[in-house]
N, C-alpha and C positions, 0 to 999 in steps of 0.2 A: 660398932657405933661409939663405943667408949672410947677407944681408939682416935678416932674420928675428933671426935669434941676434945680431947686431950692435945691431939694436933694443932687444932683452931687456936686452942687457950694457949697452947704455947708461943704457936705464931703472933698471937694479939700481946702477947709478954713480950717477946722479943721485938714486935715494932713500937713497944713504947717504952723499952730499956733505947732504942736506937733513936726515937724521937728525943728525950729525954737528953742523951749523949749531942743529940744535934746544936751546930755544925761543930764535926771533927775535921773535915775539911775544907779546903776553898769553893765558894759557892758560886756558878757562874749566871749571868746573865744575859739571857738573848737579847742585844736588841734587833729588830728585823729591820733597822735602813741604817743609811750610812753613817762613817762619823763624820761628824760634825753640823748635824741635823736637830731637830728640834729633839726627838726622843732619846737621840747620843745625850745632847747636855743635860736634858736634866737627871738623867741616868749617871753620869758624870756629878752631876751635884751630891746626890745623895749618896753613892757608892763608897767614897772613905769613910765618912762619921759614921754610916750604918755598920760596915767593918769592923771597926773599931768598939761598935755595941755589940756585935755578934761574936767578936774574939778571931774571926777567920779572915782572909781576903775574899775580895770580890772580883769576879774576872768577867768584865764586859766584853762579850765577843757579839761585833757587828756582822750582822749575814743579811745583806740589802737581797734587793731585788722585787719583781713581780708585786710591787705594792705591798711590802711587807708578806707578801705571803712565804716567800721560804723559809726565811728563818721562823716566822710561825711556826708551820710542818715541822721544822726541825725541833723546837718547843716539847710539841704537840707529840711528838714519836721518842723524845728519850725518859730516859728513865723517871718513874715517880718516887725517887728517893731523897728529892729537898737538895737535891746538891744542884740543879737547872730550873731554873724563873723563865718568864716572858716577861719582859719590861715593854711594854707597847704605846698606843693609845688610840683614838675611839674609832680609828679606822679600820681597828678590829669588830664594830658591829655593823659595820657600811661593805666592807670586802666581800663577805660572804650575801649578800644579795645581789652584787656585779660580777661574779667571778667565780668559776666552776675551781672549789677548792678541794685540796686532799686533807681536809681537816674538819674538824665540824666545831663551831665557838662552843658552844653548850656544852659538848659531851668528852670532848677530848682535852680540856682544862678545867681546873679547877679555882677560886677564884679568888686572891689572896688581900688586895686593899684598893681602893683607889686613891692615887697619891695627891695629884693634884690637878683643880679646877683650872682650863686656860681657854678664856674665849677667842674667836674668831672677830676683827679688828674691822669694820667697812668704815673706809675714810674715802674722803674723794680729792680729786686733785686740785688744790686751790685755788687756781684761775678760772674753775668752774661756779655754776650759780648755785652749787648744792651745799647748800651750809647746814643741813639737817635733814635728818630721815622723813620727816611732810614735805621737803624740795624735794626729795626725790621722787617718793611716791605721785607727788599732784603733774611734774612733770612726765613720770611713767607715765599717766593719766593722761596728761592735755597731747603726749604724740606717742603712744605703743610705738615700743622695737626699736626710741628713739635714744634711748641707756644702755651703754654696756658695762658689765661689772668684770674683772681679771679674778684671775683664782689661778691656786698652782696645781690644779688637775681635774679632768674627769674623773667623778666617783669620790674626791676627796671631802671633806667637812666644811672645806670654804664653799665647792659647789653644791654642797648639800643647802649648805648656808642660803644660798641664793635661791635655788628651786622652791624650800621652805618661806622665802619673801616671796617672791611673786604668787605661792598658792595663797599663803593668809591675806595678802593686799588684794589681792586679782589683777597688779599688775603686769604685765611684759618687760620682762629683762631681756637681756644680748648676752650668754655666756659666752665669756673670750679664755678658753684654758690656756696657762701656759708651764713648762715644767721645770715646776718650782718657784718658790715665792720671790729667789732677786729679779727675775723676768718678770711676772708681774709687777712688780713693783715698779720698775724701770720704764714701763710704757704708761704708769700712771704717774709718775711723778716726770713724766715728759708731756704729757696731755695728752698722749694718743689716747687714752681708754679713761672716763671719766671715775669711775668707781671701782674701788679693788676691795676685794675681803678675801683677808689670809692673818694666818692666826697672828695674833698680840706680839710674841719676839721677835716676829718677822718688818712688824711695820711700826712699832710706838718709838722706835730713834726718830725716825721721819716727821713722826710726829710732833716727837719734844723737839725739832730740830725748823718746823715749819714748814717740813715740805711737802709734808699730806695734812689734811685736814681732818681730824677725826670725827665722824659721825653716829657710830655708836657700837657698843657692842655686843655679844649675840648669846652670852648668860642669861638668867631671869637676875640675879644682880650681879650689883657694878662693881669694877676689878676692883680691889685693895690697891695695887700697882698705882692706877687711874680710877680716881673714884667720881675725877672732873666729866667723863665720858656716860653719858646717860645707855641702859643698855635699850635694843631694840624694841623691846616689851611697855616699858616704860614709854620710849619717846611716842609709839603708835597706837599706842594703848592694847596692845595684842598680849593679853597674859601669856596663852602658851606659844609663843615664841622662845625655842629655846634652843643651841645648836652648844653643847658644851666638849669643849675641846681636849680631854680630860688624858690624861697620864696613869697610868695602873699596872699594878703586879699579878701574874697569874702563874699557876703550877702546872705541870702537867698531871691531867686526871689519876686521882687514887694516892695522889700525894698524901699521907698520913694527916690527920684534923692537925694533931697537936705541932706539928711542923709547921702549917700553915700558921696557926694562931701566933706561935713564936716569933714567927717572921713579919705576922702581919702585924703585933705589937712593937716591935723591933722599929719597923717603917713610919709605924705612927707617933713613936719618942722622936725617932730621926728629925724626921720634918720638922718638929716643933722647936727643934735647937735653934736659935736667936741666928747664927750666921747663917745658916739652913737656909729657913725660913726668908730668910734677906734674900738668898739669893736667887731661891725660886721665885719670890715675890718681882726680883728685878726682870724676870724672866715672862712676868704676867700670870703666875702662877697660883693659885691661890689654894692651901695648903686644905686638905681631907685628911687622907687617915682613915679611912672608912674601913669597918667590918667586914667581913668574906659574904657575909649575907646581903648586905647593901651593896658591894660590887655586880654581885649575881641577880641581883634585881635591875641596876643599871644594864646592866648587858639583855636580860630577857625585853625590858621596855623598851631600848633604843633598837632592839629588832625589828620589834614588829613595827615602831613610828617612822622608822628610814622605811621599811618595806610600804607601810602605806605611802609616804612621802615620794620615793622611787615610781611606785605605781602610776600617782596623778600625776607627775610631771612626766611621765614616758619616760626615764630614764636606761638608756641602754648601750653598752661598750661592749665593743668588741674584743 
């Protein structure tokens, strides 16, 4: 027994001589889609200055596929020694209620900051009559099934987005998927598809630019980015309307506390840097910094509110 507990005490010694010592060397970061994608950039934003605070490099390595799921699993299965992240975003709490995964979000990561706030953009195509979220809703009204909205997937946050309006209005939308946001976007800023919602980087040039009309967007508040932009809560009077597009760092489970802490302080000086901050803001991005604890409550709640949301709308892929 004395034995035993000596053991313990040692091991607990030596992972916080090695917390302590952390990072000694380059720290890598999954991200699970491509580059050049919304979670590449702003993974890309923060990765030098945070470097730089950490004393080590950063090595983003992109592992697409399957909706983010592989390189999740890959996350998910390496070591919990602080040298491997998950840089993700909230398609991490929607994945595992469409899709039979080899991971489990709760139990096989651990939960280190959420970075930053980015909402989901419903604009409609100018030469339409919808110049506010009551035109949309009264015309959902005066002809069901007479509205289609664009989104860049099944199962993704923009169609989340959408299922989530039609349950709180009780109107009839027209899901039109397509894969990835320049194809939606391209059939609504042609007029085929009257309504598109995909996230904020995807569509607010267009917007400054005329060629979509922005109608709101889908935070409980409104972007720093665009603060012109009423959010969907607001314009319908729907408090909980909320569909937040969010950016976040996780570890793999058993990841040491004070590693985490490190890093999750680390993340939250980062962001707050003046250039930082500019350039996720340009991004739609609206900066957190949050606790390991406030992550892990965002992920436990948006489980179970997609899984009820999933439910009533019958949502189901194959």
């Amino acid at each position: 027994m004395k034995q035993a507990i000596l053991f313990v005490l040692g091991l607990l010694a030596a992972m916080a001589a090695s917390a302590q010592d952390w990072p000694a060397k380059p720290v890598r970061f999954i991200v699970p889609y491509p580059p050049g994608g919304g979670t590449d950039v702003i993974a890309r934003i923060v990765q030098s200055r945070l470097a730089e605070r950490l004393g080590q490099q950063i090595i983003i390595e992109n592992r697409g596929g399957a909706g983010g799921a592989l390189g999740t699993e890959a996350a998910a299965k390496s070591a919990p020694d602080g040298y491997t992240f998950l840089f993700t975003l909230s398609s991490h709490t929607i994945n595992p209620l469409l899709y039979k995964l080899n991971y489990d979000v709760e139990h096989d990561f651990s939960a280190v900051t959420l970075i930053v706030s980015v909402p989901q953009l419903i604009a409609a195509y100018p030469g339409s009559p919808l110049h506010s979220m009551s035109d949309v809703v009264a015309a959902a009204k005066a002809k069901p099934g007479s509205i289609a909205f664009a989104s860049v997937g099944n199962g993704t946050p923009a169609h989340i987005a959408g299922e989530l309006l039609k349950l709180r209005t009780g109107i009839d939308l027209i899901h039109v998927p397509y894969k990835g946001g320049g194809p939606a976007i391209a059939d609504v800023l042609g007029g085929q598809v009257p309504l598109a919602i995909v996230s904020m980087p995807a569509a607010i040039s267009h917007v400054r630019a005329g060629k979509l009309r922005a109608l709101a967007v889908t935070t409980l508040k409104r972007n720093p980015g665009a603060p012109e932009i009423p959010t969907v809560a607001e314009a319908l009077k729907i408090p909980d309307y909320e569909v937040d597009s969010w950016y976040a760092l996780f570890a793999p489970a058993k990841t040491p506390a004070p590693i985490i802490s490190k890093m999750q302080k680390a993340v939250a000086q980062t962001i707050e840097l003046p250039e930082v901050k500019q350039k996720l803001l340009e991004q739609g991005g609206d900066t957190v910094g949050s606790t390991p604890e406030e992550l892990d409550r965002v992920v436990k709640l948006e489980l179970r509110k997609w899984a009820e949301v999933i439910r009533q709308a019958n949502i189901k892929l194959e």
